[in-house]
Residue, then its C-alpha position, 0 to 999 in steps of 0.5 A: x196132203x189131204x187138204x190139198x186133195x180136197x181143194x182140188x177135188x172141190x174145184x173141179x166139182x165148182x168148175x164142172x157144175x155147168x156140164x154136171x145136168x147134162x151128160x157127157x159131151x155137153x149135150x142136154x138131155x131132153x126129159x121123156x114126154x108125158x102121156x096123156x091118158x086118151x091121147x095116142x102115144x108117140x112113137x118112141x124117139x119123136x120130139x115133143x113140139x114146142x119152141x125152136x129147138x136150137x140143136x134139134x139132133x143130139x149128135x155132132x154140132x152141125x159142122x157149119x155151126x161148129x165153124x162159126x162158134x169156133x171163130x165166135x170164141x176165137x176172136x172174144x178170146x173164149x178160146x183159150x179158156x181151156x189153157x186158163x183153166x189148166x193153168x189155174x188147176x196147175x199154180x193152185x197144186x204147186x202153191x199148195x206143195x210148195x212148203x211141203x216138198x223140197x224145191x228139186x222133189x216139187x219140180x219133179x212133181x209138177x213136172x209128173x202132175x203136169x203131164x198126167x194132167x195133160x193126158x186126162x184134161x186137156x186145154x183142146x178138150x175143155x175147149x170142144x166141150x164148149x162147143x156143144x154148150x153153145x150150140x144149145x144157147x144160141x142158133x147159127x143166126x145168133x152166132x153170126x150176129x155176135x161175130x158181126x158184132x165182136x168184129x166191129x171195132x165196138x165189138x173188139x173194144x168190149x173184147x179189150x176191156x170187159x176183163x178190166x171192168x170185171x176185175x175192178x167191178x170185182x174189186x170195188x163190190x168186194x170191198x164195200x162187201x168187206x167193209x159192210x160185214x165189218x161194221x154189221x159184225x162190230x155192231x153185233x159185238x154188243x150181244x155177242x162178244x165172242x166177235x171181238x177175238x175174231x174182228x181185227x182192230x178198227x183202222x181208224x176208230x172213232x175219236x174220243x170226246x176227252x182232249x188229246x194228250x199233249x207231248x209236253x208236261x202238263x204245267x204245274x202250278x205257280x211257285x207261291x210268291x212270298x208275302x210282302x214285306x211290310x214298310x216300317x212305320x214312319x218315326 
């Protein structure tokens, strides 16, 4: 039970890493300005002057911005985010009671986890909390670039397919990293052998320079042959 706890706590501490240096609502929180000895002081709540600021007011998301970044997740299906999210949290608990509970106790569990869960995280909740998070990256012009663009059929297509090239960019990066690992940890074998009761066995190991054993008998030698028989001499 307590290992399942840890892996839960721990994912939410990896998923929550993105809003854990701001504070909550997802707002970023501006660093005081220096003083400057000899310089007048400001007043305190002045903005120091610098760059555009994308979200000048550390209130509500500007309602018309709040509109647009809401169609923006809307049509690249980063609106449902939140759904996943839970989602996930939900298959890792059951996988991870599944061989600790008895089929009718683990439906009832879930069913218990499921809407506590409900009323402490929800999927609308992770969503509005994404809001904010845009709105500091980009500007309303931003935002209505990338509709522009997710509204094309280019736009809609990328929408489509990017999950599939993620998922076999995944795949092939993981497999050459696997296959890297193995070779360099073999090799290490020499110096540390320690390795080989971890290492699982080579798939195809390399051929040996020794003939292959033939499923026959190997032939024995020749029965002797008998000595001729010498001709009698000639009377």
């Amino acid at each position: 039970m307590r290992a399942i706890i840890a892996l839960i706590v721990s994912w939410f501490f990896i998923s929550a890493a993105a809003y854990a240096q701001s504070p909550a609502g997802g707002q970023q929180q501006t660093p005081p300005a220096q003083h400057q000895p000899g310089a007048p002081a400001k007043p305190a709540g002045s903005q120091p002057q610098g760059p555009q600021t994308l979200e000048p007011t550390a209130g509500k998301v500007d309602p018309a911005k709040e509109a647009a970044i809401r169609h923006l997740m809307e049509i690249t299906g980063t609106s449902k985010l939140g759904d996943q999210i839970v989602g996930t949290i939900t298959t890792r608990v059951h996988d991870g009671m599944a061989h600790r509970l008895s089929p009718d106790r683990l439906q009832k569990f879930m069913d218990t986890f499921g809407q506590d869960l409900q009323s402490r995280v929800s999927a609308g909740q992770i969503h509005d909390a994404i809001i904010p998070i845009y709105s500091q990256h980009f500007s309303l012009e931003d935002i209505q670039g990338m509709i522009q663009f997710y509204e094309s059929p280019l736009g809609q297509r990328t929408v489509k397919t990017m999950p599939q090239i993620y998922q076999e960019a995944q795949k092939a990066g993981g497999d050459m990293g696997q296959k890297g690992t193995l070779e360099t940890l073999r090799e290490m074998t020499g110096e540390y052998p320690e390795l080989k009761a971890v290492l699982p066995p080579e798939d195809n190991p390399k051929p040996s320079l020794a003939p292959a054993p033939s499923s026959a008998p190997a032939p024995g030698p020749a029965p002797a042959q008998p000595p001729p028989t010498p001709n009698p001499p000639h009377k």
